[in-house]
N, C-alpha and C positions, 0 to 999 in steps of 0.2 A: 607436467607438460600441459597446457593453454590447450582445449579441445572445444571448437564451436561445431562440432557435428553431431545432431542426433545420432541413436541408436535405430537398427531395423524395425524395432518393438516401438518406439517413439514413433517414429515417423510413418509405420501402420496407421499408430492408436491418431494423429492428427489427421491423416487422411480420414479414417471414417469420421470421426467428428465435423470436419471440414464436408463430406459428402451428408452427415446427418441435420447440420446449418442448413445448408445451399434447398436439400429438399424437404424437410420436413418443418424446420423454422420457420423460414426464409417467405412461405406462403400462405402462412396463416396470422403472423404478427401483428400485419398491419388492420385487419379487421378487430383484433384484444384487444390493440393500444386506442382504434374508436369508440372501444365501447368500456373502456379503462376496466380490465380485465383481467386475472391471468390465466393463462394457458393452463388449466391443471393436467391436461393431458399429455402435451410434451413435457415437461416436468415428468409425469410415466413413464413415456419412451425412452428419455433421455438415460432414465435408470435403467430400463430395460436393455439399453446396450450399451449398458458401464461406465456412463459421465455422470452420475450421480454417487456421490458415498466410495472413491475411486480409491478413496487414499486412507481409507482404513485398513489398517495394518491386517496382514493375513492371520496373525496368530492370533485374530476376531472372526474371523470369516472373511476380510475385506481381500480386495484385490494388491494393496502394499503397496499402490504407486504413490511418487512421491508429489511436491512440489510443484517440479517442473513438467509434469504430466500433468497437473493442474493447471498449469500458465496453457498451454498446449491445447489443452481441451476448450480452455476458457477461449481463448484467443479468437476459437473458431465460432464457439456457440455465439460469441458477444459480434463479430462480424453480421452477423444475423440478425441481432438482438440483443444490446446490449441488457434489457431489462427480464429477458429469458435467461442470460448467461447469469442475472445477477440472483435470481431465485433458483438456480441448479445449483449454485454453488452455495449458498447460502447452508445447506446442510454442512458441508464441509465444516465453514464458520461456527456452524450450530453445535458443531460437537468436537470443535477444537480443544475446548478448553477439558473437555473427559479427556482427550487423548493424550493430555499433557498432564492433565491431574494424575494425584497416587493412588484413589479409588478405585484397585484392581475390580472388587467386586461389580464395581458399577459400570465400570467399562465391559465388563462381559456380561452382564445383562440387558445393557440400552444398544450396544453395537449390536447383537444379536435379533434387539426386535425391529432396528433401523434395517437391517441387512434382510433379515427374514420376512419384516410382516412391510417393508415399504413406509416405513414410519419420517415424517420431518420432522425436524427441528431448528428449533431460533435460537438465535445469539441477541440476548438484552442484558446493555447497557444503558442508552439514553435513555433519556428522561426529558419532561418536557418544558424543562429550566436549564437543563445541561445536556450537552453533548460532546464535546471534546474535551470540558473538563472532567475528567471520570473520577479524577478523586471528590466531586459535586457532587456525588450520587447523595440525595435522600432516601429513595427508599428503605424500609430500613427491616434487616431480619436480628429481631428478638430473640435472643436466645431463653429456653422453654426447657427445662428438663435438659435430655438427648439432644432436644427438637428446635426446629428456629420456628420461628412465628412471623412471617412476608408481610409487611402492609406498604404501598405504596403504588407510584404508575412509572408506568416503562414508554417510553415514545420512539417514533419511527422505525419501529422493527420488522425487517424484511423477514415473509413470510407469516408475520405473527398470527394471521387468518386462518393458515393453512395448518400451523406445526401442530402437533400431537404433543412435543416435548419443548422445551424452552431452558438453555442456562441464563440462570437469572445474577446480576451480579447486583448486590443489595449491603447497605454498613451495616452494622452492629451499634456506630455512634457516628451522627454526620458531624460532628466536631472534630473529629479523630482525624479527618481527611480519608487520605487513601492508609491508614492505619486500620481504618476501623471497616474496611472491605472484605466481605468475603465472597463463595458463588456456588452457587447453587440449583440442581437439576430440578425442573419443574413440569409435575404430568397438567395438560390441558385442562383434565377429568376432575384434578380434583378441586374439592372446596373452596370458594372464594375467589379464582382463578377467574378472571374475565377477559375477552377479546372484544375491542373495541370495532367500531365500520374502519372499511379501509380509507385511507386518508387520500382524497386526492391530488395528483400532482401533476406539474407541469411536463416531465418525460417519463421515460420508464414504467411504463401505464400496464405493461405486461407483467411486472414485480409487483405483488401483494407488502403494499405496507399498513401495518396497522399499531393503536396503542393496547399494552396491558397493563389489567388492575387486579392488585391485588389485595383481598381484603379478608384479614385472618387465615390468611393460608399457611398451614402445618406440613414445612417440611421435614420429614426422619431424618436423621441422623445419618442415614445411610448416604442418603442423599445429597450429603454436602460434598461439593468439588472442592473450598478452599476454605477452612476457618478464616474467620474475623481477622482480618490483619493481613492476609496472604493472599489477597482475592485481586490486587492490586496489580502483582508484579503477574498472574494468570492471566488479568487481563494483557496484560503487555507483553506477554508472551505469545500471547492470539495470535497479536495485531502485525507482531513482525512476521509471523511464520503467513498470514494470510494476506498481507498488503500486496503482495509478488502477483497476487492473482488479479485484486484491484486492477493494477497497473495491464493485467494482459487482457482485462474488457477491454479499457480503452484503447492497446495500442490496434486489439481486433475492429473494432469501431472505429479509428481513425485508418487503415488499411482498407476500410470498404467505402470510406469516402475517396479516398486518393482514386479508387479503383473508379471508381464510378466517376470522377472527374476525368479521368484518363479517358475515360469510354466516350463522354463526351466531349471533350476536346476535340476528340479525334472526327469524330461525328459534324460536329456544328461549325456552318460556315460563316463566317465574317467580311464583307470587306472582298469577296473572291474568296475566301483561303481558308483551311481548316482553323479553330482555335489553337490546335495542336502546333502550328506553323510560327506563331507568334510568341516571342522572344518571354513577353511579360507572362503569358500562361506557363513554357517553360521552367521560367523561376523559380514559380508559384509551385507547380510539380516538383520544382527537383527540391524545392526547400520543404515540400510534407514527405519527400521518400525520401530523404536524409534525417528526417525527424520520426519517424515512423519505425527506421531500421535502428537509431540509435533509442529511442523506446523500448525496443524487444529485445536490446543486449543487455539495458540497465536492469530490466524485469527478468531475462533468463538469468543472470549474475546470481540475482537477491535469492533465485530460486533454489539454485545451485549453492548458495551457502546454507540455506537452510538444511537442503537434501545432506549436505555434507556433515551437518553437526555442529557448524558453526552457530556464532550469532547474528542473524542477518537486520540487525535493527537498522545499522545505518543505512546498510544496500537497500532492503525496504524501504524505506524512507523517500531518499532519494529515487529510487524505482515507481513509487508509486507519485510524486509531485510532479517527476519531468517527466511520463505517459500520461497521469489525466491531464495535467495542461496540455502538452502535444495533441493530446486528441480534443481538444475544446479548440487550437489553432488551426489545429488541420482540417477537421467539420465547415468552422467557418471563412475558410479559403476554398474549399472543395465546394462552397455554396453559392461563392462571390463568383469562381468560372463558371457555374450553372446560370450565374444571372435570375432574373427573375422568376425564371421555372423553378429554380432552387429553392424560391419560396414559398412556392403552391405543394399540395398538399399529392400533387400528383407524380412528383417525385421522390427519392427515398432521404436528399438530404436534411428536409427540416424535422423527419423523427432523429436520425440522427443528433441533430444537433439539442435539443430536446432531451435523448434519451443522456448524452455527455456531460452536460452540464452538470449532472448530479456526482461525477467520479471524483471531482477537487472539492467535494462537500463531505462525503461519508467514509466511515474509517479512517476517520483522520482528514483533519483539511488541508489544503498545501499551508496556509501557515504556520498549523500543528508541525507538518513534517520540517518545516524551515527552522523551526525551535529545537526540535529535534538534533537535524543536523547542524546548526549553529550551536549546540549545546557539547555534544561530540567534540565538536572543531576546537571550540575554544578550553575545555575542562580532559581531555580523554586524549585528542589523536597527538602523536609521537612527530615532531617535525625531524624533519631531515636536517636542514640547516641551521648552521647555530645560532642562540642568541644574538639579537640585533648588537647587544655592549662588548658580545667577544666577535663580531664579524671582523675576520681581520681582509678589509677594506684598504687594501696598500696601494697606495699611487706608483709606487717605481722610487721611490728617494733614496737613494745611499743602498741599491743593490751591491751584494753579491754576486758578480759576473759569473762566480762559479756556480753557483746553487740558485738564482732567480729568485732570491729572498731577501730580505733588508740583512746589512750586517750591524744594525742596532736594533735595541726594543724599541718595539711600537706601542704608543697609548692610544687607547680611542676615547674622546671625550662621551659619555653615554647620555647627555645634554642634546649636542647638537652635531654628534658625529664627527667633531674635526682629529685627524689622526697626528700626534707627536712622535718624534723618532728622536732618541735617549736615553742612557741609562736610567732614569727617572722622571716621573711625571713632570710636567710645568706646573709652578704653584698658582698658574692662574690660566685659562683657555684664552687665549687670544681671539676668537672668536665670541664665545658668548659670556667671556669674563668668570664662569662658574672656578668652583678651587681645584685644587689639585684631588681632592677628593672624588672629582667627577670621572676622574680616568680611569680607565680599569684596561689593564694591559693585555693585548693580542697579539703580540708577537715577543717572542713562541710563546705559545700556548699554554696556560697556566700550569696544564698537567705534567710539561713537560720540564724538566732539569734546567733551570738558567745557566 
């Protein structure tokens, strides 16, 4: 049975989040993002009342939520901030791929110091030749003994300033492709380990991005998430369990613009009359909260198969393409009814639209996810309807008055679709001239008894 209703425990856990945005976010952001900074203090809080680290399993110490308590929390923090929501969660990201790894040992010793001592961690892939192609990875770890040997640089990695820990995904052979992948947990501390200045950008000024280098670093044995070979399909196993949350910044950031346009609609007179009054602003409204609600169903969906055990690659996908573009559409319609105030610095829509513009860039870019599911579409998904050569496409000729069937065989030219009724084919298509070869008979059905 089809269930779109939160739990009492969900709809708590969004409530304080949604009050932990509104007051503790919400009034400090905009002076970080002046001085392109992050908040390390909220990032504290945030953990401090359980939106940080939420979804590690309890039989780590974690609290065991899932997913969709992810989308939920994110939703609200990113309303706020989408550049705060994107460094809260960023741990999550950061220790996805331990949690999916087979490294018991090492899941219970890094959950344990993330949990206990308040430790971050990064998720690096790119690089700063590649970023969606992740079988591009050069970096490269040498295998040493036990041990791999890291030398390379990592780019655009959220948090990489801040983390303590970092999964590193690095080849064994860049020739190999995504063959020669593997991944691997990396302490800040040790040897050769380098964090780059934070990089700066055009939104999201509250998110720490930075590059790392690394040069002869010795990681144990113990320490690897994924041999050489296997690091590929971990990565992509991340991406789909974590793209659900992607898509819930945005559709949070695209809901605080609609909200704020609505406020001033309402507000600002035109002409005599509220903006609110006039047909075109209307539109404009009801085309971002019809965009806005059909965002947070595609994102709860992908959430809800992941929670379930499913494979959520294509719902991801799709989930995270049509939320961050909705919220890059939404931001800048919610800016156009603000009018020019919407582009001073005195309103909240142009960090907004600033802080947006990065969600159809990272984790995958909408044309990544478009590959994605046009790859699905064409190679994997199961159609309903048959073959275009056995459509049996009957005009009405020579029914059956009893049965609403032809009471002859039907051919369909599979050429140019023209349909023949006879015991056998025509040795030539009156239409496109092809042979009688071209016909492949749809009535009845081949499976069935002539």
């Amino acid at each position: 049975m089809l269930s779109f209703s939160l739990s009492k425990a969900q709809e708590e856990l969004r409530e304080r989040a949604r009050t932990f945005a509104r007051n503790e976010i919400l009034p400090s952001v905009w002076y970080y993002d002046d001085i392109d900074e992050i908040p390390l203090f909220l990032l504290e809080r945030a953990r401090q009342e359980g939106f940080l680290n939420q979804d590690i399993p309890s039989c780590y110490g974690g609290q065991g939520l899932g997913i969709l308590e992810s989308v939920l929390i994110s939703e609200e923090l990113a309303a706020a901030c989408p550049g705060v929501a994107t460094s809260a969660f960023d741990n999550s990201l950061g220790f996805e791929p331990l949690l999916l790894c087979s490294n018991e040992p090492l899941k219970q010793e890094y959950f344990r110091r993330i949990l206990e001592e308040g430790k971050h961690i990064c998720f690096a892939t790119s690089e700063p030749t590649m970023g969606s192609n992740v079988a591009g990875i050069r970096c490269q770890a040498r295998p040493d003994g036990d041990d791999f040997i890291l030398n390379g640089t990592k780019f655009w990695i959220t948090n990489a300033g801040i983390a303590d820990y970092m999964t590193v995904f690095a080849t064994a052979d860049p020739k190999a492709g995504h063959k020669g992948i593997g991944a691997f947990l990396v302490e800040k501390s040790w040897a050769g380990v380098e964090v780059g200045e934070h990089i700066p950008k055009l939104g999201q000024r509250c998110s720490n991005t930075a590059g790392l280098h690394f040069r002869n670093v010795r990681v144990p044995r113990k320490n690897v998430l994924a041999l050489p070979g296997e690091g590929f399909a971990l990565a992509m196993k991340t991406f789909a369990r974590t793209r659900p949350v992607i898509g819930a910044f945005a559709v949070g950031a695209a809901r605080s613009a609609m909200e704020y346009a609505i406020d001033y609609a309402k507000k600002r007179q035109a002409f005599g009359e509220p903006l609110a009054h006039f047909q075109a602003i209307q539109f404009k409204v009801a085309e971002m909260y019809q965009k806005v609600e059909t965002a947070r169903l595609l994102v709860w969906k992908s959430a809800w198969e992941s929670d379930s055990g499913g494979d959520p690659t294509i719902s991801a996908s799709i989930a995270k393409m049509v939320a961050t573009e909705t919220a890059l559409e939404v931001v800048n319609e919610a800016l156009q009814i603000f009018g020019g105030y919407g582009y001073t610095r005195m309103f909240p829509l142009e960090k907004l639209l600033r802080d947006v513009r990065l969600f159809t860039i990272y984790e995958g870019t909408s044309e990544i996810q478009r590959i994605v599911v046009a790859r699905h579409a064409f190679e994997q998904y199961v159609p309903a309807m048959p073959p275009l050569d056995e459509l049996p496409l009957l005009r009405g000729l020579d029914l059956d008055p009893a049965t609403g069937t032809p009471s002859r065989h039907a051919w369909r030219c599979r050429m140019c679709g023209h349909i023949h009724y006879g015991d056998e084919a025509p040795e030539q298509c009156p239409l496109c001239f092809f042979p009688s070869t071209a016909f492949k008979r749809i009535w009845p059905v081949e499976n069935e008894p002539r």
